[in-house]
N, C-alpha and C positions, 0 to 999 in steps of 0.2 A: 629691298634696300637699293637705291640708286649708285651704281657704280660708277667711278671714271676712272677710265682706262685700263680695266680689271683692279682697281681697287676700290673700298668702301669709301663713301661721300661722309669726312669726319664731319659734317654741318646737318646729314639729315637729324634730324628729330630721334627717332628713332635709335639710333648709334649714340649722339649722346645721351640720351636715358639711362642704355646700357653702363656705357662708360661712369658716366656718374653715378649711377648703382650701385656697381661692381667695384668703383673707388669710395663711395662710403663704406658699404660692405666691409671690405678689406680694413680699413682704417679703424673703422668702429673694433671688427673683430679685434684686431693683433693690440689694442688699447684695451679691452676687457679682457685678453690675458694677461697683459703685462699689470693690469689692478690684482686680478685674482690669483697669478703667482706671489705679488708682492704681499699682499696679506697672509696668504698661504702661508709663507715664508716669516714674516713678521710673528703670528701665529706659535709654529714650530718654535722661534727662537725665543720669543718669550715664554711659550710653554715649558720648554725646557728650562729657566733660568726661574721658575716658580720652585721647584725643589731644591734647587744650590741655594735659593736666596733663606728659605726655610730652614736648610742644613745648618745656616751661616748664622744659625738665632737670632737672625734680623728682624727689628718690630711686627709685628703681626700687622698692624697698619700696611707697612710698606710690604709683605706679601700677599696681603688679599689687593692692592692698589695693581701690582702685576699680574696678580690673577685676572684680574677684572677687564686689563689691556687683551686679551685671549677673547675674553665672552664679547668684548664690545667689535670687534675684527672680525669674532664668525655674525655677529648682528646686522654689520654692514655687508658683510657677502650676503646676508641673505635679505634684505631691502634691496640691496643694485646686484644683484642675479650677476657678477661678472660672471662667472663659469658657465652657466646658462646662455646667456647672452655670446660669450667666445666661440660657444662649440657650435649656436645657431646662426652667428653674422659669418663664420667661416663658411659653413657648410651652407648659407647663400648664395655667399663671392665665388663660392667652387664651382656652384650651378650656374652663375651666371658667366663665370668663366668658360664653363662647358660648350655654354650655349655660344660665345660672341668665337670659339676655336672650330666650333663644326660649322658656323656660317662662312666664318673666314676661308674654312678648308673645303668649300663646297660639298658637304657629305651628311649622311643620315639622315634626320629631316629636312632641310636645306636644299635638299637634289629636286624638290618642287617647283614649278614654275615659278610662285607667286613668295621669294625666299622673304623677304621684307614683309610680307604677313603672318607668314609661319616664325619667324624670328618676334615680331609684338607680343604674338598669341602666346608663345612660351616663354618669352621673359616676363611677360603680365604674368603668368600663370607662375613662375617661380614668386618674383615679388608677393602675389596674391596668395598662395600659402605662406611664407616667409608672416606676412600680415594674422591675418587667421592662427597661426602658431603662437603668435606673437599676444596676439591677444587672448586665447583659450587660456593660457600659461598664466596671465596676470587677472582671467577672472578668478582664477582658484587661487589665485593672493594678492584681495582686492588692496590688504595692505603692504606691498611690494610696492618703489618706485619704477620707475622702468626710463 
C-alpha cells in the first residue's frame, strides 16, 4: 500500500475497496438487524395480543386475521434472511475491520515487505468467502430472496 508520510494513500485502489467494503458491510449489517429485531418484536407483540383478543370474544374473523399478521412476519424472515444476513454482514465488517487495524498498526501479517499485497490477498480472501457463504446458503433455499 503506497504511503505518504507514514500514512495510508486514501486514493490507492486498494484502501478504497477496503473502505467501501467495510462501509457496505457495516451498513448492510446494522439494517438487517434493525428489519429482524423489528419483526421479532412485531411478532412477540401481536403474538401475544392473539389470546387477549380471543379472551375478549372477539369475531373469530378478527382473531385468526391477527394470527395470520405472526405466520406472515416469520414468512418474511425467512425469504429476506435478516438474521442470517445481520450475523454474516457483521462478522465480514469485523474481518475486514481486522485486517485495515493490523495494516494500519504495522503488525501480524503486515510486518512483510510487500504489505499492499498481503492486504489484496486477505481482503480478497475474506470478501471471497463472505461470497461462497453467501452463496452455498441461498443454494439450499433456492427459494429465499437474498
Amino acid at each position: 500500500m503506497p504511503e505518504v508520510g507514514g500514512s495510508v494513500d486514501e486514493n490507492d485502489p486498494v484502501w478504497v475497496r477496503l473502505n467501501e467494503q467495510l462501509r457496505w458491510y457495516s451498513t448492510k449489517g446494522a439494517l438487517a438487524q434493525r428489519m429482524y429485531k423489528r419483526v421479532k418484536f412485531g411478532q412477540i407483540a401481536v403474538g401475544a395480543a392473539v389470546p387477549v383478543v380471543a379472551a375478549l370474544s372477539a369475531p373469530a374473523g378478527v382473531t385468526a386475521s391477527i394470527a395470520a399478521l405472526v405466520v406472515i412476519a416469520e414468512g418474511a424472515q425467512q425469504l429476506f434472511q435478516w438474521h442470517t444476513n445481520w450475523l454474516r454482514y457483521r462478522g465480514t465488517a469485523e474481518a475486514l475491520k481486522r485486517e485495515k487495524y493490523l495494516f494500519l498498526a504495522n503488525t501480524g501479517p503486515y510486518l512483510s515487505t510487500d504489505r499492499r499485497a498481503t492486504l489484496i490477498e486477505r481482503v480478497e480472501s475474506v470478501l471471497g468467502n463472505e461470497n461462497t457463504g453467501w452463496l452455498s446458503e441461498h443454494e439450499r433455499r433456492p427459494e429465499t430472496a437474498g
